[in-house]
N, CA, C and O of each residue as an XYZ file, in Angstrom:
220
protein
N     -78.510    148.037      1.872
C     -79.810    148.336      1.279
C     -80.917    147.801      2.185
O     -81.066    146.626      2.521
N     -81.628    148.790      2.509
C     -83.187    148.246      3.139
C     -83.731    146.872      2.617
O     -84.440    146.858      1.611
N     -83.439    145.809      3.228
C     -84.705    144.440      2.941
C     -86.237    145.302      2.107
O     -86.651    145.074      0.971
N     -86.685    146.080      2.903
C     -88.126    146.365      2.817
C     -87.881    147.073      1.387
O     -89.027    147.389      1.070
N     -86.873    147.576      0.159
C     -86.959    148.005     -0.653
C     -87.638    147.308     -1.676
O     -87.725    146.102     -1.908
N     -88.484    149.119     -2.714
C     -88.872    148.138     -3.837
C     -87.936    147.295     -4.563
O     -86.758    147.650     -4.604
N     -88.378    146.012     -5.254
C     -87.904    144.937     -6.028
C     -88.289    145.668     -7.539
O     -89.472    145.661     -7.880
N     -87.343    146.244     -8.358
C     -88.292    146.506     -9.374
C     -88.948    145.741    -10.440
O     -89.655    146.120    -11.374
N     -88.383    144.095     -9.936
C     -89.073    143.425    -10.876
C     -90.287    142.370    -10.204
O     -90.561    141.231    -10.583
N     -90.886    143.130     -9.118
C     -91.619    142.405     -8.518
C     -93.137    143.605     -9.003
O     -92.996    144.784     -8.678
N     -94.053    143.321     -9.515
C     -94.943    143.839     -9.740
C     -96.586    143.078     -9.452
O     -96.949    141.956     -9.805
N     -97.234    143.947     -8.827
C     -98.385    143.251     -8.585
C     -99.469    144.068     -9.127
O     -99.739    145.211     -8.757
N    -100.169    143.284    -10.182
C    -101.671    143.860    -10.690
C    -103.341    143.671    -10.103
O    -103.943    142.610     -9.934
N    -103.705    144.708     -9.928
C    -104.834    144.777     -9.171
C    -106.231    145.298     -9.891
O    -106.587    146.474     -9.976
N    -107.030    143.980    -10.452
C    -108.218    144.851    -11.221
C    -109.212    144.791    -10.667
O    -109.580    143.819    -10.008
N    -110.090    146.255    -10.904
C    -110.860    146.892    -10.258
C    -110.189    147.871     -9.264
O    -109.146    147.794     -8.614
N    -111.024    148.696     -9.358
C    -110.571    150.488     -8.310
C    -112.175    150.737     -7.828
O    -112.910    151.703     -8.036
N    -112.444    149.332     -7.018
C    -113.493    149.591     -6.251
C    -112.729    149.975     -4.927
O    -111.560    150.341     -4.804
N    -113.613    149.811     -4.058
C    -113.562    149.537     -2.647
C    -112.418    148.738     -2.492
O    -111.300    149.177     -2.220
N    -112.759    147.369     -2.697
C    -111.870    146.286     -2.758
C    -110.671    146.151     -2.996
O    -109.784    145.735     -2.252
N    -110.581    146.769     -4.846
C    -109.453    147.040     -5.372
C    -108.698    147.833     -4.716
O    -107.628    147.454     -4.239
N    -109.211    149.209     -4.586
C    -107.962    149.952     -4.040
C    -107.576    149.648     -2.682
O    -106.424    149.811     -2.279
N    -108.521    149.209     -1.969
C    -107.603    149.091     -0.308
C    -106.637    148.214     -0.462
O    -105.507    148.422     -0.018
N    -107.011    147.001     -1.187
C    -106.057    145.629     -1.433
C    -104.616    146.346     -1.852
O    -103.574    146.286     -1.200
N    -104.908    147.301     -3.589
C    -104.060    147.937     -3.180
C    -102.917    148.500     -2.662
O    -101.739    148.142     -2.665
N    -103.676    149.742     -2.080
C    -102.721    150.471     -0.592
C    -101.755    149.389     -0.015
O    -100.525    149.405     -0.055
N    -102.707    148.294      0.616
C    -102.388    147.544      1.701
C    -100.960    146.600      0.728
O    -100.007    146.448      1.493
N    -100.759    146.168     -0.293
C    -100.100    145.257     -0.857
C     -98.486    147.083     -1.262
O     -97.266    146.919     -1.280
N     -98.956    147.950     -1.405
C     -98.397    149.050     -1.833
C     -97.525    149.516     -0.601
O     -96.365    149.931     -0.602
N     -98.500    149.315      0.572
C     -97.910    149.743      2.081
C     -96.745    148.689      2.550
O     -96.115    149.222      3.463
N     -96.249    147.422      2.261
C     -94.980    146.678      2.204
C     -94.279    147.111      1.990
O     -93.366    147.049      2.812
N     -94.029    147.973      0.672
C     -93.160    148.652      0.417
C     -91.987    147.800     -0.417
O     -90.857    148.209     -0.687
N     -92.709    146.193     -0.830
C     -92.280    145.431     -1.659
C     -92.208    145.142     -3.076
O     -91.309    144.724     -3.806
N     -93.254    145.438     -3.233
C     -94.017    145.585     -4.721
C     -94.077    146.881     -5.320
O     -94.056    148.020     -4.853
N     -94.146    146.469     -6.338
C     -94.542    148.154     -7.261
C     -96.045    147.072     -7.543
O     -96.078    145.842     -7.588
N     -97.702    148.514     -7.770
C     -98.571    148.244     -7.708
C     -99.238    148.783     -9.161
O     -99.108    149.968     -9.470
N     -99.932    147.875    -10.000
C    -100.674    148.766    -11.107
C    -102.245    148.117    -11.249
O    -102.552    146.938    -11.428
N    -103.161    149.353    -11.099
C    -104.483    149.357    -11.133
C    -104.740    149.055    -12.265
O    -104.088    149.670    -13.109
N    -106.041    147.731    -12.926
C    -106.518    148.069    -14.153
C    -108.238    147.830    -13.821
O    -108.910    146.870    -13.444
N    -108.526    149.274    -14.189
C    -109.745    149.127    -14.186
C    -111.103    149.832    -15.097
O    -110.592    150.952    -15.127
N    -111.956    149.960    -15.584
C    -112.652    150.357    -16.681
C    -112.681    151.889    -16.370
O    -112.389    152.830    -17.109
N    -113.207    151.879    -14.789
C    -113.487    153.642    -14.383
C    -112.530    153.618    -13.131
O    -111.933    152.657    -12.646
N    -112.553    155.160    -12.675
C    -111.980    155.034    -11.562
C    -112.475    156.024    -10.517
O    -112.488    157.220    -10.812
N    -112.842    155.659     -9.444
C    -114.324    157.015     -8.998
C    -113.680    158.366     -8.894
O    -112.599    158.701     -8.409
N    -114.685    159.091     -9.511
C    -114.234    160.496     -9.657
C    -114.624    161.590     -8.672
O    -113.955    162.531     -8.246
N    -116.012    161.185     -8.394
C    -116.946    162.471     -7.694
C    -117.170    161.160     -6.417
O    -117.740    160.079     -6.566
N    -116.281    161.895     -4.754
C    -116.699    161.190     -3.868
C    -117.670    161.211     -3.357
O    -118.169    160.266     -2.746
N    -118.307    162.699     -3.561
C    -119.871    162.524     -3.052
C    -120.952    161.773     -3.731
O    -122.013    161.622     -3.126
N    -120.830    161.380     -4.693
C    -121.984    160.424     -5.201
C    -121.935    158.825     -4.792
O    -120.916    158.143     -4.687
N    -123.141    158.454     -4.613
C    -123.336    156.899     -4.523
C    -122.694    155.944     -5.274
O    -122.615    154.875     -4.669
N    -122.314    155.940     -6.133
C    -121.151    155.535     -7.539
C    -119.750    155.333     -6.979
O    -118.882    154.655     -7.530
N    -119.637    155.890     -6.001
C    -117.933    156.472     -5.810
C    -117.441    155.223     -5.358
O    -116.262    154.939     -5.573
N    -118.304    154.320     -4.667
C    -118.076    153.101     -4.257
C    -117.996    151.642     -4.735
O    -117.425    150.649     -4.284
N    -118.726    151.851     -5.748
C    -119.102    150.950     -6.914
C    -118.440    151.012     -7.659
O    -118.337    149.806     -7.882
N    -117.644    151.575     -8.511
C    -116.457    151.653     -9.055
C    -115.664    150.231     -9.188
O    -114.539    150.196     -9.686
């Protein structure tokens, strides 16, 4: 078995789906160690608006 496999009892929570939140995220998701769950109030919808970031 791959070392680098998910653990399924390794879980990491990430609040906010700003900027912040989601790259952290990706980046904690991109190990390929963790399973990842977002909690956050909104989550940006429309990338063209000024909002999309603020989130």
């Amino acid at each position: 078995m791959d070392s680098r496999a998910i653990d399924s009892e390794k879980v990491i929570v990430v609040i906010g789906a700003g900027v912040i939140g989601l790259t952290t995220a990706l980046r904690i998701q991109e190990t390929r160690k963790y399973h990842v769950a977002i909690i956050a109030e909104t989550f940006p919808s429309d990338p063209l608006t000024i909002r999309y970031t603020s989130q």
